[in-house]
C-alpha positions in Angstrom: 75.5 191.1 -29.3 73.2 189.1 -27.1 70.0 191.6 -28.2 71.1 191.7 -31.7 70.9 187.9 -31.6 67.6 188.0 -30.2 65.8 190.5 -32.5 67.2 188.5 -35.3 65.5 185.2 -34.4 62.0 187.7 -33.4 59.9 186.6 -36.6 60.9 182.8 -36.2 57.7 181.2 -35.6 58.3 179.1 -31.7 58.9 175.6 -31.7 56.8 173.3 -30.2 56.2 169.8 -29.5 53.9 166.8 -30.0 52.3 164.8 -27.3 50.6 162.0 -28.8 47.0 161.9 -27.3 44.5 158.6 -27.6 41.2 159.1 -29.1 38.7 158.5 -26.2 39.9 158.9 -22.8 37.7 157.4 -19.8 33.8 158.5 -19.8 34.1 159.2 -23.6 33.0 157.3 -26.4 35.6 155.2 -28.4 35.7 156.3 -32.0 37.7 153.9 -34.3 36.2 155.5 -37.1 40.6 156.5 -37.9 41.0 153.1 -38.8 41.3 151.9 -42.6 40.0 148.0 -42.2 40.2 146.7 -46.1 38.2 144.1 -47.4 39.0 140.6 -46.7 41.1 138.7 -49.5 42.0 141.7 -51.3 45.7 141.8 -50.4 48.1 140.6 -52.6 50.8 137.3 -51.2 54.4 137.2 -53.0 56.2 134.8 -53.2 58.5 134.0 -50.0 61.9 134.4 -52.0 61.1 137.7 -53.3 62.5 141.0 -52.8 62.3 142.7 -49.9 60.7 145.9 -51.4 57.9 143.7 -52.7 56.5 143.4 -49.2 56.5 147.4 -48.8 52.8 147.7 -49.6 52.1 144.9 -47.3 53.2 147.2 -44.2 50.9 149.5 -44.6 47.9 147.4 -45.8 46.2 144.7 -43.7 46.4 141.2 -44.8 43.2 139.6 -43.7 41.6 135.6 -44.8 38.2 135.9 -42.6 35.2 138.4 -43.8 32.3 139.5 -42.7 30.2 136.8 -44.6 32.6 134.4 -42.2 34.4 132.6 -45.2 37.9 132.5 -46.0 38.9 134.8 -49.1 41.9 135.4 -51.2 45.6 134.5 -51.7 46.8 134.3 -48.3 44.0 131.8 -47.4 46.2 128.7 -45.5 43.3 126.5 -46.9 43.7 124.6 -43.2 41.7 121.7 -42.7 39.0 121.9 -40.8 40.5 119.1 -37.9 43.4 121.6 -38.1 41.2 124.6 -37.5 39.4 123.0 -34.7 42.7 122.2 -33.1 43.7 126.1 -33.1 40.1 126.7 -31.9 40.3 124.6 -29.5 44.2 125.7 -28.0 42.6 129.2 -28.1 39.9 128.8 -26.1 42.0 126.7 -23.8 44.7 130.0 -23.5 41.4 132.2 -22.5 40.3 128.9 -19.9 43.8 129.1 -18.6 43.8 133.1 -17.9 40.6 133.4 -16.3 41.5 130.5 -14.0 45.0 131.5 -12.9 43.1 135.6 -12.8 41.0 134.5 -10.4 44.0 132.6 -8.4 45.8 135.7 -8.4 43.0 137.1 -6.9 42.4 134.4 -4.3 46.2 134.9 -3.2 47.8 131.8 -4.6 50.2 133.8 -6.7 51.4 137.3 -7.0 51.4 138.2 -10.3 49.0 137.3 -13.4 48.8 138.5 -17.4 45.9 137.6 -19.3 45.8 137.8 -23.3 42.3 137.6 -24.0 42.0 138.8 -27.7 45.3 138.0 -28.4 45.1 134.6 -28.8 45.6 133.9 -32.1 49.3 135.5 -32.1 50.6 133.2 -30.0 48.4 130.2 -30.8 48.0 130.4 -34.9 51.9 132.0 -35.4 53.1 128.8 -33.3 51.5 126.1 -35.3 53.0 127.5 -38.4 56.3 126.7 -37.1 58.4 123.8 -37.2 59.0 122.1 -33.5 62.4 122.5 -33.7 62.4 126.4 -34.0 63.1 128.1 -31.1 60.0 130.3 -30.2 61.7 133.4 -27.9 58.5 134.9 -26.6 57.5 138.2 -24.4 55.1 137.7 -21.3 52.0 137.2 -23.2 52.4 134.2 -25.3 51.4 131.6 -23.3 49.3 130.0 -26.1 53.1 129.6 -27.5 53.3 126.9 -24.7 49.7 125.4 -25.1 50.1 125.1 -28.8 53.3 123.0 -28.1 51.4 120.6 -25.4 53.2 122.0 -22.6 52.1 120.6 -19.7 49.3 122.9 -17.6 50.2 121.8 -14.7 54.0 122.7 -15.0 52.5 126.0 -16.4 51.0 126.3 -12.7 53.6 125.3 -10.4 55.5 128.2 -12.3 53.2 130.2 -11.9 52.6 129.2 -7.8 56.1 129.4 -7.5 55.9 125.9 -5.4 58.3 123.1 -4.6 57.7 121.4 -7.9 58.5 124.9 -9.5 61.1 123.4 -12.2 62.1 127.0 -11.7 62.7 126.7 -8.6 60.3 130.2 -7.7 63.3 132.3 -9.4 61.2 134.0 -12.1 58.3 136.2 -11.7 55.0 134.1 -12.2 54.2 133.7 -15.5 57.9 134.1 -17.2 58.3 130.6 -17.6 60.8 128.7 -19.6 60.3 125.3 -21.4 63.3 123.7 -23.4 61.4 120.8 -23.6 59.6 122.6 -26.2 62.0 125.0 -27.3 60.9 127.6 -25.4 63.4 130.5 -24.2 63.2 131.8 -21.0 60.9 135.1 -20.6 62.7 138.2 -19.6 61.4 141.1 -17.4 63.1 143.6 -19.4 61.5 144.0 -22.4 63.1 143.7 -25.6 65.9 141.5 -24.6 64.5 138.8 -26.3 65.8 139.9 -30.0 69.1 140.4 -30.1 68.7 136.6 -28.4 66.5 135.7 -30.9 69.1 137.1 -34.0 71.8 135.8 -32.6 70.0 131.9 -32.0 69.1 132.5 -35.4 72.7 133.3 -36.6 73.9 130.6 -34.8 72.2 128.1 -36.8 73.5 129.4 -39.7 76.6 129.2 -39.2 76.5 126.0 -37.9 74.4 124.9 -40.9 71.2 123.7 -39.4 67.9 124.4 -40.2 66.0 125.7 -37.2 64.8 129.1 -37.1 63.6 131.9 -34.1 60.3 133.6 -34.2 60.4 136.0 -31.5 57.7 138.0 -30.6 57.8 141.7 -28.8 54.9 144.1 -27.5 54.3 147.4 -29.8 55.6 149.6 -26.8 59.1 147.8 -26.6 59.9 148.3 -30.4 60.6 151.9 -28.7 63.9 149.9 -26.9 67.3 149.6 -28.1 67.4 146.0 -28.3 64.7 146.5 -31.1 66.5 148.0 -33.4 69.7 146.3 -32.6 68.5 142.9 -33.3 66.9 144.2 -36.5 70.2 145.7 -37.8 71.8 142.5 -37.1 69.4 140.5 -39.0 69.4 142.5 -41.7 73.0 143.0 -42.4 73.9 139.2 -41.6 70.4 137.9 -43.2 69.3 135.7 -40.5 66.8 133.6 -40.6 64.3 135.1 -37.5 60.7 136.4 -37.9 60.0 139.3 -35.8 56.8 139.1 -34.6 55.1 142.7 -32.8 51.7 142.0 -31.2 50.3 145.8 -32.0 47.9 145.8 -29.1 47.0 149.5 -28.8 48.5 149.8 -25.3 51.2 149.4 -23.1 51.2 149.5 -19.5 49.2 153.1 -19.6 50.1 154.3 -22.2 48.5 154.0 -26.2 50.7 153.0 -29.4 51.1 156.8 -30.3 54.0 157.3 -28.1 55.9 153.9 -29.5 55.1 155.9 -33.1 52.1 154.5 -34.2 50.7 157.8 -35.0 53.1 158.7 -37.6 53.5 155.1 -39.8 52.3 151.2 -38.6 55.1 149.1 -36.9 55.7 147.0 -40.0 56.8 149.9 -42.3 59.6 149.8 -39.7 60.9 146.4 -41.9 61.1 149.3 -44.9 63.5 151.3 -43.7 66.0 148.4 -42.7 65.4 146.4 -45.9 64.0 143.4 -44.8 60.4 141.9 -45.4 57.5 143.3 -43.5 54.1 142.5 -43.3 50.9 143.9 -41.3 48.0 141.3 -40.1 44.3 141.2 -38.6 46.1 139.4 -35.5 42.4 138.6 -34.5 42.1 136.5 -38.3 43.9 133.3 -37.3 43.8 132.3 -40.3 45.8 135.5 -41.7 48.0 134.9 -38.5 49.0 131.6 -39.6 49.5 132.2 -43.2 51.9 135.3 -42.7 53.7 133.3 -40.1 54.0 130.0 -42.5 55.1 132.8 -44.9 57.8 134.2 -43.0 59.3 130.9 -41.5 59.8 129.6 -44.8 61.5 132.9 -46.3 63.7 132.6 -43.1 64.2 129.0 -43.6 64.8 129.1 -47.7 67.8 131.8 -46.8 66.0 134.4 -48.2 66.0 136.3 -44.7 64.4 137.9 -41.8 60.3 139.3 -41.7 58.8 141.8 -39.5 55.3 140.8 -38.8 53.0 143.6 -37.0 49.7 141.7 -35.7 47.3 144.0 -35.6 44.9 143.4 -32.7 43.6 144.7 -29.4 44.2 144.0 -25.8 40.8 143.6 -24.1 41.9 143.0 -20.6 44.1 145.2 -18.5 48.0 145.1 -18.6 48.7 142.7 -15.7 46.4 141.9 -12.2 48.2 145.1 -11.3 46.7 147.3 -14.0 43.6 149.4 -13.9 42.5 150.0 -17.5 39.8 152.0 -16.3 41.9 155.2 -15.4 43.6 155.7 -18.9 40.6 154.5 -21.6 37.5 154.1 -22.7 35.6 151.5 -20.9 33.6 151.0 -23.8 36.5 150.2 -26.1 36.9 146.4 -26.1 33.2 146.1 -27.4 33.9 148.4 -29.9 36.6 147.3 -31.7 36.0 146.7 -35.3 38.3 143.6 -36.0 36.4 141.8 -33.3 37.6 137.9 -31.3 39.6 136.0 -32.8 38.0 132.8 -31.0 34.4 134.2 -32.0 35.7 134.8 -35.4 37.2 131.3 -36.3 34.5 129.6 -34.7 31.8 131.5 -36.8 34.0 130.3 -39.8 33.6 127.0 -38.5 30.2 126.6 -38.3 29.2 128.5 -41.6 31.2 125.9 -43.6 29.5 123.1 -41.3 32.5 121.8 -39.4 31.2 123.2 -35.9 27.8 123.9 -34.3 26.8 126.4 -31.3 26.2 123.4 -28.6 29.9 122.0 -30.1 31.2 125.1 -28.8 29.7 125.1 -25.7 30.6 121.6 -24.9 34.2 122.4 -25.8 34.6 125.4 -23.1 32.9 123.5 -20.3 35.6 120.6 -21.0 38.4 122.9 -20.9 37.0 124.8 -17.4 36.9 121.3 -15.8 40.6 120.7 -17.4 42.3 123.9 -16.1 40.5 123.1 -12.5 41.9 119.6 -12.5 45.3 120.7 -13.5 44.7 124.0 -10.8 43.8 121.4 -8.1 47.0 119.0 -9.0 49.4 121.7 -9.1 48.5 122.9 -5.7 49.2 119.9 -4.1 53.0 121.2 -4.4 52.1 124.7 -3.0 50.8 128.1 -3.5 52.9 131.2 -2.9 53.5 131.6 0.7 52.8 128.7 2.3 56.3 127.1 2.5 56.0 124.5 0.2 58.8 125.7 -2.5 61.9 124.8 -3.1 64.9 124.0 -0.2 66.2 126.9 1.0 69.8 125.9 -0.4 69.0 125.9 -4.1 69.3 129.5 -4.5 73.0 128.8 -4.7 72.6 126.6 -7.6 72.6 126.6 -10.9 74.5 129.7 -12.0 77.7 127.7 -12.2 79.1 124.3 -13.0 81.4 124.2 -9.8 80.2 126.2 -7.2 83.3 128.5 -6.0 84.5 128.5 -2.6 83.1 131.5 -1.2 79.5 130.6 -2.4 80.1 127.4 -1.1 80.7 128.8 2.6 78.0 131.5 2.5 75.9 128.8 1.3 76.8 126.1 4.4 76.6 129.4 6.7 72.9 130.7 5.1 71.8 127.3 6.2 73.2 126.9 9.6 71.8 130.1 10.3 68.3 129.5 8.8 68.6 126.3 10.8 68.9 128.1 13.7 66.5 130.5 13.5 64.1 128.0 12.3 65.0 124.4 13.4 63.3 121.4 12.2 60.0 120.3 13.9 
């Protein structure tokens, strides 16, 4: 029976598999020549209580304000003024101030652990200021321009980051995972994807209890390949909650290119398509795009009309983390040659061809924030840099995690610090 079976299946052809492959490894050239960049302007903006299936084109298009000529074209145009252009500008440039500064801290052993966003900028920065204050902004580890946008302090941005004694997180989270209620910001999880079922249910939350504050949460490409993704997206979908989505498409994760989270086969916003919600794609290095889809999609969300997926579209010029060597899995060449370009360089450019900004503006601007990241670098490590025992009393790892302490927490905690006491006795 067994070779009957056999000589039956003989003329099947053999089944094989795909392994998604990047287009330029290291030592080749990078060839983007795959990627369908439409004009600027030429995409067309519904209106925010429409149906969903009127965004369906949207996925697979690219919704872009800024052309070539560096002027701001068609119906998604925010029309922003120009003080509120500089102002984004301005925070962007500050975010790219901020990572070269904490880089090279890393670097100089203050801290452990750094991520940089450089050309990213504008989906933190940009999405933020299209959002009310009040909306709770559930982030992923690359959105510190979430922060800057909402005045954060840089300093308490630092002692996070230093994990030092004036650490209002007390050197429990991994530098650079920081959370802000002040400015309704949600703690940064390690474990990627968690952040949207959080965000969906925040979101549910408020709707249930009538309010009118919305989440924006915001996920790398790579981690729409988790669970939790498609969890949270189910839920807002069936429930209509009012949450934008937002998926910073930045070619790469850790090693690895967008292919093997399935860019290969559709973009990350025609996933909105198949769970009937509203989905958009965006030249995340277009602020001005950035802002006007995220302005779009917080007022769907807030008008009860539902949930958006938003895929920014944009490139990550820097390495994963101050652990990463970009070197060994692509093209050197790569960040110079992508097509969409900076999205500071680009917003400036539009600046100054419609007269609100010069060159020696500019220029003024970034040596101003350089000497405002050093000051705040220089008053944060007054409290401490990782290592050298200014942080946090050695008792407060037992706090915090519940309203009365129990009993037996209570005793190790007494007998931890006896013994540390011992060990190490006050000079």
């Amino acid at each position: 029976m067994a070779d009957k079976r056999s000589q039956e299946g003989a003329n099947r052809p053999r089944l094989s598999l795909h392994v998604p492959q990047p287009h330029a490894r290291p030592g080749e050239k990078p060839d983007f020549s795959y990627l369908s960049i439409p004009p600027a302007g030429q995409q067309m903006r519904p209106d925010e209580s429409c149906p969903a299936s009127e965004t369906n084109p949207l996925c697979t298009d690219l919704i872009r304000v800024l052309g070539d000529d560096n002027q701001a074209h068609g119906p998604w145009n925010p029309r922003l003024s120009p003080d509120k252009m500089r102002q984004i500008l301005r925070e962007m440039a500050l975010v790219r101030a901020f990572d070269a500064r904490m880089y090279r801290a890393q670097r100089q052993g203050k801290t452990s652990f750094y991520l940089k966003c450089t050309g990213e900028e504008a989906t933190s920065v940009a999405a933020t200021h299209a959002l009310d204050f009040e909306d709770l902004i559930f982030p992923s580890y690359r959105q510190q321009g979430c922060l800057i946008a909402r005045e954060y302090p840089l300093v308490e941005m630092i002692n996070q980051i230093f994990s030092n004694r004036a650490d209002k997180l007390k050197g429990r989270q991994l530098p650079i995972l920081y959370s802000a209620r002040s400015v309704n910001f949600f703690s940064i999880s390690g474990n990627l994807a968690t952040q949207l079922p959080q965000a969906t249910g925040f979101a549910m939350a408020s709707a249930i209890k009538g309010d009118s504050k919305i989440a924006a949460a915001w996920v790398g490409e790579g981690s729409t390949a988790e669970g939790d993704f498609h969890s949270a997206l189910t839920f807002a979908a069936v429930y209509n909650a009012p949450v934008v989505f937002n998926v910073v498409n930045n070619q790469w994760a850790i090693s690895s290119f967008s292919g093997f989270a399935g860019a290969e086969r559709t973009t990350f916003a025609a996933r909105a398509i198949g769970y009937g919600i509203a989905g958009l794609r965006v030249d995340g290095n277009d602020a001005l795009a950035v802002y006007a889809a995220e302005r779009w999609a917080a007022d769907r969300a807030r008008s009860n009309n539902g949930p958006t997926l938003i895929e920014f579209f944009t490139y990550r010029a820097e390495g994963h983390s101050t652990s990463d060597d970009p070197s060994v899995y692509r093209s050197a060449e790569e960040a110079e040659e992508w097509p969409l370009g900076g999205p500071i360089s680009r917003l400036k450019d539009h600046l100054v061809a419609i007269g609100e900004w010069s060159e020696d503006q500019h220029a003024e601007m970034d040596r101003q924030l350089a000497e405002q990241v050093r000051d705040a670098t220089k008053e944060a490590e007054k409290n401490g840099i990782l290592g050298h025992g200014l942080h946090h009393p050695f008792h407060t790892m037992f706090e915090d995690v519940f309203e009365e302490l129990p009993w037996h927490l209570e005793e190790q905690s007494v007998q931890a610090i006896r013994e540390r006491q011992i060990k190490w006795p006050e000079k």
